[in-house]
Every structure is written in structure tokens, then in C-alpha cells.
C-alpha positions as CSV (number, residue, x, y, z in Angstrom):
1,X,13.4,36.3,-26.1
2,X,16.5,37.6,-28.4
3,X,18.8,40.4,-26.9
4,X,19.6,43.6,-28.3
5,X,22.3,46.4,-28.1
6,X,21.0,47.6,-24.2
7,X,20.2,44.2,-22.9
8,X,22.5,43.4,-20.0
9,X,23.7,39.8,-19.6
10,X,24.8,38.3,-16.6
11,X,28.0,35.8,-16.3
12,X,31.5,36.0,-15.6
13,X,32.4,35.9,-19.7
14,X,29.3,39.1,-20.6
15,X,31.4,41.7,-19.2
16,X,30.1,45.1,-20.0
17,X,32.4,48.5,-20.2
18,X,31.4,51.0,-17.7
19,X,30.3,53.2,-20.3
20,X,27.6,50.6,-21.9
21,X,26.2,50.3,-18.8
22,X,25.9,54.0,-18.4
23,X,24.5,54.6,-21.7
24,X,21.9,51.6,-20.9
25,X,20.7,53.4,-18.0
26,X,20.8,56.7,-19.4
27,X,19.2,55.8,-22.8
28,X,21.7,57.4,-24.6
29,X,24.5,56.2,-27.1
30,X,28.0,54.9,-25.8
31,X,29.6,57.2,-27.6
32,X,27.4,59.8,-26.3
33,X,28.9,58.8,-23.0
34,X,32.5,58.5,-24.0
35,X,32.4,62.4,-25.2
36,X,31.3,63.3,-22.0
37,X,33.5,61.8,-19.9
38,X,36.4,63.2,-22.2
39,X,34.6,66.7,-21.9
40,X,34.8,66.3,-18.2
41,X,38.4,65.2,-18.5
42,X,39.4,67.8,-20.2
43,X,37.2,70.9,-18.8
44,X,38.7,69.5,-15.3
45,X,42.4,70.0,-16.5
46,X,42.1,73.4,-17.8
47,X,39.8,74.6,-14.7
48,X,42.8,73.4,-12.5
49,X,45.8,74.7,-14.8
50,X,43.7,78.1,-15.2
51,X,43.0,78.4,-11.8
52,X,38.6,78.6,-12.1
53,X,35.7,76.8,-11.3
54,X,34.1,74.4,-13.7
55,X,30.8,75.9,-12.9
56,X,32.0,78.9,-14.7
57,X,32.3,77.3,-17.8
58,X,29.3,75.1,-17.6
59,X,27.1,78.1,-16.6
60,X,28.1,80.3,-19.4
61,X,30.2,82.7,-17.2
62,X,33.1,81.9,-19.7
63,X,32.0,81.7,-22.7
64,X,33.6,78.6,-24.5
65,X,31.8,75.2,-25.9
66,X,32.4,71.9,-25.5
67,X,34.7,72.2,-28.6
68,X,36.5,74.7,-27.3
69,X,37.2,73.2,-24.3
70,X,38.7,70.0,-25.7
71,X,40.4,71.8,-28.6
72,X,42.6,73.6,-25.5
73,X,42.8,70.5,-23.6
74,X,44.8,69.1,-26.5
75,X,47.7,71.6,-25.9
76,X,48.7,70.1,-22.9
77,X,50.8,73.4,-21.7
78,X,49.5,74.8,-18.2
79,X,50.8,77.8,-19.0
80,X,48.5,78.1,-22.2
81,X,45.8,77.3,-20.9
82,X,46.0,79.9,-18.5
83,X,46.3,82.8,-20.9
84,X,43.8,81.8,-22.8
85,X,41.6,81.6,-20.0
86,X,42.9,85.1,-19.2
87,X,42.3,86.4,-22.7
88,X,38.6,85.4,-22.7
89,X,37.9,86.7,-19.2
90,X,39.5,89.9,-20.5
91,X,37.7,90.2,-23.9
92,X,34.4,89.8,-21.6
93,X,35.2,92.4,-19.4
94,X,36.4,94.8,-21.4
């Protein structure tokens, strides 16, 4: 029987990255997987350098996408990241 793209060999030399084996399990992509986990990266460093939850992003409580989120994640100032928190809470509120 041939092998495909989500067929998982066994052996010491068939060595599978974490995220194929995720993806495999999941049916979905790798690279589906990889974005995720560099969402997830980056939505935990802004939640800590902001100083909120990640359930308030990922419930809609503060309105930014998954775009968003990594776009601010790639100025990698604390500081910023915490005013622009501040400045979306504050457009919301207001």
C-alpha cells in the first residue's frame, strides 16, 4: 500500500515534526498548525505585556483579529503594546 502526505511511519530515521503530527490528527494543513501556534505565541506576549486575559481577545471583548494580534506582536516593545491595548479598550468604551 503506497503512503501519502498524513501517513505516519514508524523507525528511528521517519521522524515527524510536532506540527505534522498535529495536523495529521487534526486533518488540517501543517501550515494551518504553524499559524496557530505563532498566533498563540504572539496573543500570549501581548496579553502579558498589556496586562489582560487572552480570553478577552479570543471572545471578542477586544476587538482585534488574528492579524492584528501578530502585526503588534512584531513590535516587540512592552510598553507599546500596552498603549495600544489601552487605546482600543478606550475607543470601546467611549
Amino acid at each position: 500500500m503506497g503512503t501519502n502526505q498524513y501517513t505516519i511511519r514508524s523507525g528511528q530515521n521517519d521522524h515527524l515534526k510536532t506540527s505534522d503530527l498535529i495536523a495529521c490528527d487534526s486533518n488540517l494543513g501543517e501550515k494551518t498548525v504553524r499559524r496557530a501556534a505563532e498566533f498563540c505565541k504572539n496573543l500570549e506576549l501581548i496579553c502579558e505585556n498589556a496586562g489582560i486575559q487572552r480570553q478577552d481577545i479570543l471572545l471578542g471583548n477586544i476587538d482585534a483579529t488574528v492579524t492584528d494580534v501578530n502585526n503588534l506582536a512584531a513590535f516587540d516593545e512592552p510598553e507599546f503594546h500596552k498603549r495600544a491595548i489601552d487605546k482600543v479598550l478606550n475607543k470601546k468604551y467611549t
